[in-house]
SEMI-384023 format. One record per residue (C-alpha): residue number from 0; residue in three letters; x, y, z. Coordinates in Angstrom, 1 decimal, always signed. Example, Ala and Ser with C-alpha at 12.3 -4.5 7.8 and 13.67 -1.06 7.14 Angstrom:
<nodes>
<node><resi>0</resi><resn>ALA</resn><xx>+12.3</xx><yy>-4.5</yy><zz>+7.8</zz></node>
<node><resi>1</resi><resn>SER</resn><xx>+13.7</xx><yy>-1.1</yy><zz>+7.1</zz></node>
</nodes>
This chain:
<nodes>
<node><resi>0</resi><resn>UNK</resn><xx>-35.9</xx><yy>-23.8</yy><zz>+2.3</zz></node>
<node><resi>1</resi><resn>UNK</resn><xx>-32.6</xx><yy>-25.6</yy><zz>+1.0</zz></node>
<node><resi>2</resi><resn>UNK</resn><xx>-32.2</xx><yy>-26.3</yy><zz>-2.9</zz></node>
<node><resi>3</resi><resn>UNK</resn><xx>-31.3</xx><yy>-29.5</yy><zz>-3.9</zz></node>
<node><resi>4</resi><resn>UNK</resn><xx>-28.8</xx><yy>-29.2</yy><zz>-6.5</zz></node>
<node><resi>5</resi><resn>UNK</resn><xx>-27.4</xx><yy>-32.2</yy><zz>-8.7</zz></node>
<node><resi>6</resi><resn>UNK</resn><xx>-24.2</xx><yy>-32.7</yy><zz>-8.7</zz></node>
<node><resi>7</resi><resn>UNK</resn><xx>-22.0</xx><yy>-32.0</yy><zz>-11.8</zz></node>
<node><resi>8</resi><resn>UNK</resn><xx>-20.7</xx><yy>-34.9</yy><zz>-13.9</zz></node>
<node><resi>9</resi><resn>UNK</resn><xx>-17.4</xx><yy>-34.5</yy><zz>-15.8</zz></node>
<node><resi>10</resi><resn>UNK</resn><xx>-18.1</xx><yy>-35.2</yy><zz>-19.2</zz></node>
<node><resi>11</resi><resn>UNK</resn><xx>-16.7</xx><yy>-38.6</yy><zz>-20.5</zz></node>
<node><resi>12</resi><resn>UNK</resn><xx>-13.7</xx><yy>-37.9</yy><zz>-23.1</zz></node>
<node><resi>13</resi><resn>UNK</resn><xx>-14.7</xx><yy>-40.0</yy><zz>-26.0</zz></node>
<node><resi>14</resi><resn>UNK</resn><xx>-11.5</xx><yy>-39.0</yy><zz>-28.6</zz></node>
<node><resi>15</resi><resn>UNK</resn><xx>-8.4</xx><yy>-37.2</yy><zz>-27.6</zz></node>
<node><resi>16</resi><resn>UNK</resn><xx>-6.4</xx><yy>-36.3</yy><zz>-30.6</zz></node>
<node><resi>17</resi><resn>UNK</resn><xx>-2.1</xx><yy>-35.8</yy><zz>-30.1</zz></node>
<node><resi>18</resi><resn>UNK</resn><xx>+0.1</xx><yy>-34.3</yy><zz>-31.2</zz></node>
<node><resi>19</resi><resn>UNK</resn><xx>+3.4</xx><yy>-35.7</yy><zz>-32.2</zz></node>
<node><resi>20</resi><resn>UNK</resn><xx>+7.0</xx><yy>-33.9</yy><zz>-32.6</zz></node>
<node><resi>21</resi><resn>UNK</resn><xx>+7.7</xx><yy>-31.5</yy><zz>-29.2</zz></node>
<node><resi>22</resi><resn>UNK</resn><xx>+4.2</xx><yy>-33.2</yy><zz>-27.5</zz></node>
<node><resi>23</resi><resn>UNK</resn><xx>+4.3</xx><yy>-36.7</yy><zz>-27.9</zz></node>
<node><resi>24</resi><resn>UNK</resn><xx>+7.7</xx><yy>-37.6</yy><zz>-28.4</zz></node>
<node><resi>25</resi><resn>UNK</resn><xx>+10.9</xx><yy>-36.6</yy><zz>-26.9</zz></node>
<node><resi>26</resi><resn>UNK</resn><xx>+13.9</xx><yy>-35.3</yy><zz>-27.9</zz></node>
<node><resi>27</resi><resn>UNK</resn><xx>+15.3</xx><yy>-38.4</yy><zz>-29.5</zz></node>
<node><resi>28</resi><resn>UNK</resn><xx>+11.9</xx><yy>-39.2</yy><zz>-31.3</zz></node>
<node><resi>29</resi><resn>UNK</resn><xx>+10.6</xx><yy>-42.1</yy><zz>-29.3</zz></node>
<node><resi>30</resi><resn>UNK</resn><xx>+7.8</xx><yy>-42.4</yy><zz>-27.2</zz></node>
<node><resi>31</resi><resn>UNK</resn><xx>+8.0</xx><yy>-42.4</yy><zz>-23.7</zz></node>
<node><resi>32</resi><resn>UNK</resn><xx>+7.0</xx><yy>-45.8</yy><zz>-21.6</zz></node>
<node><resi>33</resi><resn>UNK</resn><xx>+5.1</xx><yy>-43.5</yy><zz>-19.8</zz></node>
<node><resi>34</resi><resn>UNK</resn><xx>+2.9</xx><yy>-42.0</yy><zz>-22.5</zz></node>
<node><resi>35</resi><resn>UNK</resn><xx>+2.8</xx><yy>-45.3</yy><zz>-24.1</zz></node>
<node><resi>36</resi><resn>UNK</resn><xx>+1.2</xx><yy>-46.6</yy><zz>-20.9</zz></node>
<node><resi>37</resi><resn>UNK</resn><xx>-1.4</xx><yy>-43.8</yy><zz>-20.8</zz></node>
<node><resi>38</resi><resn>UNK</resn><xx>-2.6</xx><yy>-44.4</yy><zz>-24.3</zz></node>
<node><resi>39</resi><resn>UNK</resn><xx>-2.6</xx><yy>-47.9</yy><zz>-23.9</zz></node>
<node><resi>40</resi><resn>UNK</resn><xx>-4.9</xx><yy>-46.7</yy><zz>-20.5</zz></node>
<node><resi>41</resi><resn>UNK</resn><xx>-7.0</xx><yy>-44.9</yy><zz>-22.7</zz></node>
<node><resi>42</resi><resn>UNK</resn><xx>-7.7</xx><yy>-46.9</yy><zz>-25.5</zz></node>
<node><resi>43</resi><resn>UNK</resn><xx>-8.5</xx><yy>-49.6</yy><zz>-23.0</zz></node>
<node><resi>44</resi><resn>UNK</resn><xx>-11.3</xx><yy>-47.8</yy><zz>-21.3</zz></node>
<node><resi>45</resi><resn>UNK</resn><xx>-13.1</xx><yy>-46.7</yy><zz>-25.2</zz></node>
<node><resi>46</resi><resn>UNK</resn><xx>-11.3</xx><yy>-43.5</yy><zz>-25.2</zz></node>
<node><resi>47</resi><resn>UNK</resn><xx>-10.1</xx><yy>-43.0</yy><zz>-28.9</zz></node>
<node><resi>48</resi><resn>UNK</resn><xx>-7.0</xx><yy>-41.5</yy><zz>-29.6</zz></node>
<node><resi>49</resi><resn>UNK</resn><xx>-5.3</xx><yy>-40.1</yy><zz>-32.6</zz></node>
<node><resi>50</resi><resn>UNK</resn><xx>-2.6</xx><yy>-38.4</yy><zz>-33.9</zz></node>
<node><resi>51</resi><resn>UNK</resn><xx>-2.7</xx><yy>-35.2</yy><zz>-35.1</zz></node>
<node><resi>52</resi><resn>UNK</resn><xx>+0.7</xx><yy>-34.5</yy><zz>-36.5</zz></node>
<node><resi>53</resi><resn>UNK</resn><xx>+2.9</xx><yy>-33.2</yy><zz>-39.7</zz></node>
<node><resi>54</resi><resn>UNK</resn><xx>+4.6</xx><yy>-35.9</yy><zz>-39.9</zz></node>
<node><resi>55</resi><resn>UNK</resn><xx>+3.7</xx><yy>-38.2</yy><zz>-42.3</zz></node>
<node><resi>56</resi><resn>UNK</resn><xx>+1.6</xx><yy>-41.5</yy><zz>-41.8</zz></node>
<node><resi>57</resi><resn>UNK</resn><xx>+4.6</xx><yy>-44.1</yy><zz>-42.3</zz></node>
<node><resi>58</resi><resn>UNK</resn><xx>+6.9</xx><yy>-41.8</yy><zz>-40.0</zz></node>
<node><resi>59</resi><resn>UNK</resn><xx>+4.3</xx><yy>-41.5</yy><zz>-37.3</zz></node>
<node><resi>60</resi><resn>UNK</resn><xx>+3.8</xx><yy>-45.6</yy><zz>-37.8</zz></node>
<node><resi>61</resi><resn>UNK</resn><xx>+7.7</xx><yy>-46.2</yy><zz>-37.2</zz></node>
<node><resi>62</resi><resn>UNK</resn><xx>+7.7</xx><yy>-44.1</yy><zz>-33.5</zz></node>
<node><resi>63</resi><resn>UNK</resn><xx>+4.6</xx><yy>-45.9</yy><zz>-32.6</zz></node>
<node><resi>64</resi><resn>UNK</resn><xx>+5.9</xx><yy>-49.4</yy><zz>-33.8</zz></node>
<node><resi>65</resi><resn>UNK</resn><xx>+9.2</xx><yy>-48.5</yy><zz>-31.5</zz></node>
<node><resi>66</resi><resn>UNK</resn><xx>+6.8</xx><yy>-48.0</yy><zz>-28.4</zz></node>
<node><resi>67</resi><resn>UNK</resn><xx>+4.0</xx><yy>-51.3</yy><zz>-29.3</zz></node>
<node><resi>68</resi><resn>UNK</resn><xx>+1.8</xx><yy>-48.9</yy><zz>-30.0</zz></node>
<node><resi>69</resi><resn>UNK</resn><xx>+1.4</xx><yy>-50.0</yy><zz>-33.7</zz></node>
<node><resi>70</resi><resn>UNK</resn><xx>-1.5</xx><yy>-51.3</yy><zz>-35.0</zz></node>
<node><resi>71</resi><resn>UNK</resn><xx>-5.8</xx><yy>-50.8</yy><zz>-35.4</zz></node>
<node><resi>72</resi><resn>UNK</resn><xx>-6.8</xx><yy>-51.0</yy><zz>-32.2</zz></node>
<node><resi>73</resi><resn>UNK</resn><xx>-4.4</xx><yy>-48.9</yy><zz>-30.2</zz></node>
<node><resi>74</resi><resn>UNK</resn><xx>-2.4</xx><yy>-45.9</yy><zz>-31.8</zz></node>
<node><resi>75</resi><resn>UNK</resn><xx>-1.6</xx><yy>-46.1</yy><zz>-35.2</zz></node>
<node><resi>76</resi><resn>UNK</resn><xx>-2.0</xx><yy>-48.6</yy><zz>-38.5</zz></node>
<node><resi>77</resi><resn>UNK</resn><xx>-2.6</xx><yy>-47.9</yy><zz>-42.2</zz></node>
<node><resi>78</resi><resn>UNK</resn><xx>-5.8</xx><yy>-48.0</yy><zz>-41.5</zz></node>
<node><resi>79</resi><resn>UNK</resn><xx>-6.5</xx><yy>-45.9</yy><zz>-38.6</zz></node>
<node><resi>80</resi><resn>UNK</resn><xx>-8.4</xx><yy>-42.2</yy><zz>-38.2</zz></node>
<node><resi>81</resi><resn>UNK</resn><xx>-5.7</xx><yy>-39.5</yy><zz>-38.1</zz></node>
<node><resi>82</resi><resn>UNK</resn><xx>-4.5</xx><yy>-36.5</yy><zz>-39.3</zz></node>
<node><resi>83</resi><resn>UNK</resn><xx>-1.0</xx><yy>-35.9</yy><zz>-41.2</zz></node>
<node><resi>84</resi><resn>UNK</resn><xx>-0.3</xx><yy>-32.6</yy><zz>-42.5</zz></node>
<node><resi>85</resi><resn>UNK</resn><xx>+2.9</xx><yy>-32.5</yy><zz>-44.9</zz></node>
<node><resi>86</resi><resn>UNK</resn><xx>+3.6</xx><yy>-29.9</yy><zz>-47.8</zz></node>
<node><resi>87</resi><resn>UNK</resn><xx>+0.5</xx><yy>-28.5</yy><zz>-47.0</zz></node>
<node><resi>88</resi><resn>UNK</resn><xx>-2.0</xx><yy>-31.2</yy><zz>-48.2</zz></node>
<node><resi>89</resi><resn>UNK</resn><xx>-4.2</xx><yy>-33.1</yy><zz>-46.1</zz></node>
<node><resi>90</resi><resn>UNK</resn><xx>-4.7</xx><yy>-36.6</yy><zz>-46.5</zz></node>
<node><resi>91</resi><resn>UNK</resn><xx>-8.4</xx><yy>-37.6</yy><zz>-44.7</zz></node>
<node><resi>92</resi><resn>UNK</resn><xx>-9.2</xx><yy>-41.5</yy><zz>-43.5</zz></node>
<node><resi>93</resi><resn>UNK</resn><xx>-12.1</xx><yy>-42.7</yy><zz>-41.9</zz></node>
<node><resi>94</resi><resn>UNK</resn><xx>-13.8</xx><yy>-39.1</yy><zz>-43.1</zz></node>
<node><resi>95</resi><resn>UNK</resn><xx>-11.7</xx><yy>-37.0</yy><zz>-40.7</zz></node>
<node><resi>96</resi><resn>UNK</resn><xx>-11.7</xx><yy>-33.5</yy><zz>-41.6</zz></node>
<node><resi>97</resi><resn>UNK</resn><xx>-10.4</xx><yy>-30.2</yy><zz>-40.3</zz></node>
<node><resi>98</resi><resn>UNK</resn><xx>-12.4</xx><yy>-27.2</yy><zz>-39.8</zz></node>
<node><resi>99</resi><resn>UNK</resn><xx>-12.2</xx><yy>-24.2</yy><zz>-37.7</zz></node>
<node><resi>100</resi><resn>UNK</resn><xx>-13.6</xx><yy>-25.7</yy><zz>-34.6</zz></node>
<node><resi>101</resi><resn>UNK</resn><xx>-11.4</xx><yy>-28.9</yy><zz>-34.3</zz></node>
<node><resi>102</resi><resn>UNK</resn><xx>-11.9</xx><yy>-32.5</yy><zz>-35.4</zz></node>
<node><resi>103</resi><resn>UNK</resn><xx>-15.3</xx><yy>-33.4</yy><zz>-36.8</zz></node>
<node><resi>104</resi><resn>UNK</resn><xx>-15.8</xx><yy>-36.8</yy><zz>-37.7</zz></node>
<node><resi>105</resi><resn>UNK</resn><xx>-18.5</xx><yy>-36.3</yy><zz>-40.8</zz></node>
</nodes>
């Protein structure tokens, strides 16, 4: 007698969190048309992305700007969820926090 076995589903990514300097950008601290593309991609089809970055919020608004990827519903605004470490304190929006296990949104 055969099994019948369900196939496996890849989860759905739901929030993909980047980060900037060495990862994100290259060596000339811009953006790449490329990745710009793929998180314009993603945003488009409800994936949320973020930055998770020790840069600081108005530096990490500047590379985005340079790439179009300013603003509140694609990378980065003033307003958007992120995380910017610098000097050691963390600043939270939208009730991001840090904990051992990753990103939790509380």
């Amino acid at each position: 007698m055969r099994t019948y076995r369900r196939p496996r589903r890849k989860p759905r990514v739901s929030l993909v969190a980047l980060d900037m300097d060495g990862t994100l950008l290259d060596s000339s601290s811009n953006i790449t048309p490329d990745s710009a593309a793929v998180i314009r991609a993603a945003t488009a089809s409800g994936v949320e992305v973020i930055l998770a970055t020790g840069k600081a919020r108005p530096a990490a608004i500047a590379a985005a700007r340079k790439a179009g990827l300013e603003g509140d519903e694609v990378l980065v605004s003033h307003r958007t969820p992120g995380i910017f470490l610098q000097v050691g304190a963390l600043q939270q929006y939208s009730c991001w926090a840090v904990c051992e296990v990753g990103v939790v949104y509380c």
